[in-house]
C-alpha positions as CSV (number, residue, x, y, z in Angstrom):
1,X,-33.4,-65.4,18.1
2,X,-32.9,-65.0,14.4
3,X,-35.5,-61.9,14.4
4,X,-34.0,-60.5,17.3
5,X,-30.6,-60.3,15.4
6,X,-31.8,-59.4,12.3
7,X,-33.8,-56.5,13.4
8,X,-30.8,-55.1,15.6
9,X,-28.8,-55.1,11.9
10,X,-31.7,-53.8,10.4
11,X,-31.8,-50.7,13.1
12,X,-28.2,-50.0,13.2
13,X,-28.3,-49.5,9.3
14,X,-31.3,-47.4,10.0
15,X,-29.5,-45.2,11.8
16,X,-26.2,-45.4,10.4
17,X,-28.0,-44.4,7.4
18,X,-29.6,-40.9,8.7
19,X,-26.0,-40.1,10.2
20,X,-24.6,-40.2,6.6
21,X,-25.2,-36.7,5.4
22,X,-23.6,-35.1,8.1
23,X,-20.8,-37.6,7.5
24,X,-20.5,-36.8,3.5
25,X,-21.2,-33.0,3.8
26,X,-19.8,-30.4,1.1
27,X,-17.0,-28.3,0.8
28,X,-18.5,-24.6,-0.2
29,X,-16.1,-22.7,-1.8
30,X,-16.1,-18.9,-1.6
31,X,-16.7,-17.5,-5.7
32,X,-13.7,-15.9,-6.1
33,X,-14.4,-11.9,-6.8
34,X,-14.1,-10.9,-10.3
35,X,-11.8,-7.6,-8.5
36,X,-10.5,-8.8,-5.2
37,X,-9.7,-6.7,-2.7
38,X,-5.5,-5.6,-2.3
39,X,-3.4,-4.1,0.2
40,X,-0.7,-2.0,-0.5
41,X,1.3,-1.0,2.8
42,X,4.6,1.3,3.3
43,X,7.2,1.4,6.7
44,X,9.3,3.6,7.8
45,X,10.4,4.3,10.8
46,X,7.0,5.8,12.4
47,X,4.8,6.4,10.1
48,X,2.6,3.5,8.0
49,X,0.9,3.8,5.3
50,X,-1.5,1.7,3.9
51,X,-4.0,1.9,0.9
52,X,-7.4,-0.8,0.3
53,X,-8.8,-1.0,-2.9
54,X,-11.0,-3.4,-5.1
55,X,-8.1,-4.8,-8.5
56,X,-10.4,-4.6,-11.5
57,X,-8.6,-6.4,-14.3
58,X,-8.0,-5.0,-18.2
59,X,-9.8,-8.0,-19.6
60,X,-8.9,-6.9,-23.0
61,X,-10.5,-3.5,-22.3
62,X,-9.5,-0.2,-23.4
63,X,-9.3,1.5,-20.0
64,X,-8.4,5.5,-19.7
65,X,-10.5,7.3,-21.8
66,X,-12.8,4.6,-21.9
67,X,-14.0,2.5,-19.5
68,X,-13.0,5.0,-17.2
69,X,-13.4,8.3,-18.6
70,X,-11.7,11.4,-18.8
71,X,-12.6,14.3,-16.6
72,X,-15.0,12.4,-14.3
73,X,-14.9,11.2,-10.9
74,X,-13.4,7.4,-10.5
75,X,-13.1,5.6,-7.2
76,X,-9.6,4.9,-8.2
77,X,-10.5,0.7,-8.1
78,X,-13.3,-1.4,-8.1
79,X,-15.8,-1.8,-5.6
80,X,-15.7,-0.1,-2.4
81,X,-14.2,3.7,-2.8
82,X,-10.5,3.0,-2.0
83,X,-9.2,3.7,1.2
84,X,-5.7,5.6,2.5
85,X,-4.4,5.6,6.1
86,X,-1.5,7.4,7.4
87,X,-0.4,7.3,10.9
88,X,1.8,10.7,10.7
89,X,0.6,13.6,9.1
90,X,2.1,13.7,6.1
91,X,2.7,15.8,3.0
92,X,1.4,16.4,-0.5
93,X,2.7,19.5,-2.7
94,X,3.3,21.2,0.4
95,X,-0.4,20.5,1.5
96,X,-0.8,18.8,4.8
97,X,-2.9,16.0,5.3
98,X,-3.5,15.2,9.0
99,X,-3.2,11.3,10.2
100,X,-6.4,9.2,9.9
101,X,-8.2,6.8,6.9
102,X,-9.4,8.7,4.0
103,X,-10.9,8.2,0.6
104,X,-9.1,8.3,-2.8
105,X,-11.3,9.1,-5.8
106,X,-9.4,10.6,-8.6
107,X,-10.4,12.7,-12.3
108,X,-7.9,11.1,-14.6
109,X,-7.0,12.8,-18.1
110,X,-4.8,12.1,-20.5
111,X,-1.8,14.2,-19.5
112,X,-2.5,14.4,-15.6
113,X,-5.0,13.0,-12.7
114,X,-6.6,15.2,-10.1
115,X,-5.9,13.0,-7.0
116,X,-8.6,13.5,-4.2
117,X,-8.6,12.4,-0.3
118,X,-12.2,12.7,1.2
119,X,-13.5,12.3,5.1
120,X,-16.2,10.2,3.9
121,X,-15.7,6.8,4.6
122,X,-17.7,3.4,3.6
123,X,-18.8,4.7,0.3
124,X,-19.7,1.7,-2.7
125,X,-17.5,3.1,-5.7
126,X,-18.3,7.2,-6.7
127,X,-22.1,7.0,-6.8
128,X,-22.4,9.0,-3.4
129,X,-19.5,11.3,-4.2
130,X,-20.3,14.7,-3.2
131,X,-17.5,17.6,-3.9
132,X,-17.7,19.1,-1.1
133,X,-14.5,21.7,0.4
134,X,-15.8,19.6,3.7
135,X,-15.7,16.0,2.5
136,X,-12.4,16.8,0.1
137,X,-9.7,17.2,2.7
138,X,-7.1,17.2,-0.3
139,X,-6.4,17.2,-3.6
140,X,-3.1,16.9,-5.6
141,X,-2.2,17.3,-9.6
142,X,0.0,15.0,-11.1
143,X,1.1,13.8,-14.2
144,X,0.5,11.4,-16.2
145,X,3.0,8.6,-17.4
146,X,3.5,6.1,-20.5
147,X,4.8,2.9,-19.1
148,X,6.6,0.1,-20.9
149,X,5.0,-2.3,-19.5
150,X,1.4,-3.1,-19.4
151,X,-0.2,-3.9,-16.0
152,X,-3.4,-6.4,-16.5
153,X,-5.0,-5.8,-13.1
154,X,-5.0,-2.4,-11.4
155,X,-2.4,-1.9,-9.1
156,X,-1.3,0.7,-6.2
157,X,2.7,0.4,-4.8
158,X,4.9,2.5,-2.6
159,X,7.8,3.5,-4.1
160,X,10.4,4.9,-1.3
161,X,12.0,8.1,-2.0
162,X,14.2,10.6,-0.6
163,X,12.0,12.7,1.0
164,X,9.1,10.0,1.5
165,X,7.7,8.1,-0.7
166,X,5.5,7.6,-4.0
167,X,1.4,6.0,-4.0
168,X,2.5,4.5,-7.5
169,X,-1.1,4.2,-9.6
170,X,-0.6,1.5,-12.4
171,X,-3.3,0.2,-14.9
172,X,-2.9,-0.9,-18.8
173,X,0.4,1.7,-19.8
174,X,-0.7,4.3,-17.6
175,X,1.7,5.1,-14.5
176,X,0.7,7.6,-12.2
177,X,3.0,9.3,-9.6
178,X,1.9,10.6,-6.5
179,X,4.5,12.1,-4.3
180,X,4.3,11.9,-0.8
181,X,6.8,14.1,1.6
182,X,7.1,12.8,5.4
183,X,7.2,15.5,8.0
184,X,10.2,15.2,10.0
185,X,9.9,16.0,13.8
């Protein structure tokens, strides 16, 4: 009887012991990205804007001129080429830029950016970029700013105005405006 019992104890902690690692299983944690990805959204009324980009940080960088450089092509964030969608068409120096998701890639220099909306969506940062009257649905000067305060991570806000509103671009002391008119119907 003694054997009986003891090899009943001896199989329950036989199999207690192979349900154990199911029982003491890990918690994976997700690496957080070095430039994780940011909304910036804007409501009124009807129309919605929204803008997805990749928030690169300063990291004790210099930035404009720089790591970015002047008078070349930037995807305007990190990662992924950052993305606009409008849900009205919509305004920019009295160029029209229909509804729909677009990309922003941008030339900055040291007194203004050139501020470019392509059709091509999906793209991994500028590599791809092709200029291209067909791909750039619209492009935009605008000047560049001196801030007094200094912006670690890249950052894109709405600003509401008047007429619209403002994609405010903001990284180190640089602050870049770019005015955006809503067509009233």
């Amino acid at each position: 009887m003694l054997s009986k019992s003891f090899l009943s104890v001896w199989l329950l902690g036989a199999l207690l012991s192979l349900s154990l690692p199911a029982v003491a299983q890990k918690v994976i944690k997700p690496k957080p990205k070095a430039s994780p990805l940011c909304l910036a959204t804007f409501l009124d009324n009807d129309i919605y804007l929204k803008v997805t980009y990749g928030q690169p940080n300063k990291n004790g960088r210099e930035i404009f001129g720089s790591l970015v450089p002047y008078g070349k092509i930037w995807r305007a964030g990190a990662n992924e080429a950052t993305e606009f969608t409008t849900t009205k068409d919509i305004k920019f120096d009295k160029k029209i830029l229909k509804a729909g998701t677009y990309t922003i890639f941008a030339v900055p220099d040291a007194e203004k950016w050139t501020v470019i909306f392509n059709g091509v969506l999906g793209q991994w940062g500028a590599y791809k970029y092709e200029e291209t009257k067909a791909n750039n649905v619209l492009q935009v000067e605008v000047p560049v700013e001196k801030g007094e305060d200094e912006y670690e991570g890249f950052t894109i806000q709405f600003e509401q105005t008047k007429k619209g509103a403002d994609m405010v671009i903001l990284w180190d002391k640089t602050r870049v405006a770019v005015p955006i008119t809503f067509i009233k119907k």
